[in-house]
Steps between C-alpha positions, in 0.01 A plus 500: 500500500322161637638201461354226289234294654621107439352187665424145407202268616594195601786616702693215337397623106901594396578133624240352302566695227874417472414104502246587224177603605309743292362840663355833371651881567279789578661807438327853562582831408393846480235606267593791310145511285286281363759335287835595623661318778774654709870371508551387861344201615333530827446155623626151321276219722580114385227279575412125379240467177198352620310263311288571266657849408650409216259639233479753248194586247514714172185644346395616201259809480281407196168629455242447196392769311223583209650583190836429593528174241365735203724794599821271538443355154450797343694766655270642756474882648475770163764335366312259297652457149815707583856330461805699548563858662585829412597572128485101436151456635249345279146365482344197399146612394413127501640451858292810596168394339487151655613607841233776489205261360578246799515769737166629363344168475582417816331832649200425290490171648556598885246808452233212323547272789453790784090369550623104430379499152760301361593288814059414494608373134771255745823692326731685694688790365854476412699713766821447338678448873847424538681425816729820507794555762460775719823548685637376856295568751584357809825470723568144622494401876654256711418359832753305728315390846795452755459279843718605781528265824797673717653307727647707751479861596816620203276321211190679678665810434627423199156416369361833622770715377443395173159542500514866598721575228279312267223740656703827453550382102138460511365806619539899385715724657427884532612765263718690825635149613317499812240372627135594424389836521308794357736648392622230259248555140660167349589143552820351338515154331578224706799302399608325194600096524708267295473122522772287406420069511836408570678144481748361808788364459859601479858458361575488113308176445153630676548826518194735678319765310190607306309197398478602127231212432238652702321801400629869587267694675482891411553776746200468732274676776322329787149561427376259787689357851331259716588371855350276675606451849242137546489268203380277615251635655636419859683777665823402646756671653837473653556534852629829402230599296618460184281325232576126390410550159493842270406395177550833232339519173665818272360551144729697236373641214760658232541856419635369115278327214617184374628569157616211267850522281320508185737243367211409218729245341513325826745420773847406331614157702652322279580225740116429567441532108730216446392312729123557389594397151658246643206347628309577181697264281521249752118510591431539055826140491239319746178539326658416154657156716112435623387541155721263368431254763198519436506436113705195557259357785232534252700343237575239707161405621346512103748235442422245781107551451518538123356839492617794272624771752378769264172372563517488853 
């Protein structure tokens, strides 16, 4: 069996790390399918974060719809009127009668308005539209745009290694295991990748790890890997021709949709509820100080001028 790939960029990354710099892992693995992942970990690369990486978006997939606010209200489908199932299920005739005379109408309308008859009156029809949710749709990427400037002929190979393995994770392998050929009728999936943001440090007091306040990033494919040999857009080159600059641009997308908790009575942190309330009263104490300041500045300036303060 092959041994784990494992490198760091800068050479000098575990150092750093230890006296408390912050880094990211990249971790590959095989892909079994589209959403399993296989057990042993093929490569674990440790690289700095590069500015301007650390971001995250959530979406929601909402779409508006005709009909939808009517149908919500009232039930919507052929179950208009119905409450209950089976033996228990019964209908509301009432229910049933106004869902079906707004449905109606609104046909009537819609079918009235087809030639601009009404709209020529400067009315539009009532579509009834509601904003309604329509499911996740999309799998979240992330970019990270790394610079590499080796400095001698070890970090040159350093840098190149782990761009080839970067490039195997990236591309499809054949079905046989080999290279291409006719005789191979399907590609396998290239690799799977997990990204941890980790924090540096070490010993009880600052110990090393996950950093658990930054977000976790799914299981993830490289869906696009960039390298660019000139930057700058001046070629340069070491005397043994190895490039001054590589700068590498990978963007993940996950294989897993975002789904929330569902804690619906909201996130139980008690310690930030106090503290909240906390600054409640105290924020509701100073107003009701300012408001009696104020009363007694007014008082006080009716009785130097001879003016009512109620009147003021």
């Amino acid at each position: 069996m092959a041994s784990t790939f494992i490198a760091d960029f800068p050479p000098s990354l575990g150092t750093a790390a230890a006296a408390g710099e912050h880094y990211m892992l990249i971790d590959s693995y095989e892909s079994l399918n589209a959403v399993s992942t296989g057990e042993t970990k093929l490569s674990s690369i440790g690289l700095y974060i590069p500015a301007g990486s650390l971001n995250t978006t959530h979406t929601g997939n909402y779409e508006g719809k005709d009909g939808a606010a009517s149908a919500a209200k009232t039930g919507g489908g052929l179950g208009l009127g119905v409450t209950g199932s089976g033996r228990e299920a019964s209908f509301d005739l009432g229910k049933l009668a106004t869902g079906l005379l707004e449905r109606t109408s609104k046909s009537l309308v819609g079918t009235a308005d087809q030639n601009g008859f009404i709209s020529a009156q400067g009315s539009a029809p009532n579509n009834y539209m509601a904003l309604v949710y329509r499911g996740p749709n999309t799998f979240r990427q992330h970019t990270f745009a790394f610079k590499f400037f080796p400095k001698n002929k070890g970090e040159s190979e350093r840098v190149e290694a782990i761009i080839e393995e970067f490039r195997r994770g990236t591309l499809p392998r054949m079905s046989n295991g080999g290279g291409y050929g006719l005789k191979d009728s399907f590609f396998k999936s290239p690799r799977h990748h997990k990204i941890t943001f980790c924090k540096g440090g070490s010993g009880a007091d600052f110990p090393g790890g996950r950093n658990t306040h930054l977000f976790k990033i799914g299981t993830s494919v490289i869906t696009n890997m960039q390298i660019n040999f000139d930057p700058q857009s001046t070629v340069g080159f070491h005397s043994d021709g190895v490039p001054v600059q590589t700068d590498l641009t990978l963007t993940f997308q996950e294989i897993e949709l975002q789904i929330s908790p569902d804690n619906i009575t909201g996130q139980d942190i008690q310690g930030l509820a106090d503290a909240v309330s906390q600054n409640q009263s105290s924020s509701q104490t100073t107003s009701e100080q300012q408001a009696a300041q104020r009363d007694a500045n007014l008082k006080g300036l009716g009785g130097q001028n001879g003016v009512d303060p109620k009147l003021g």
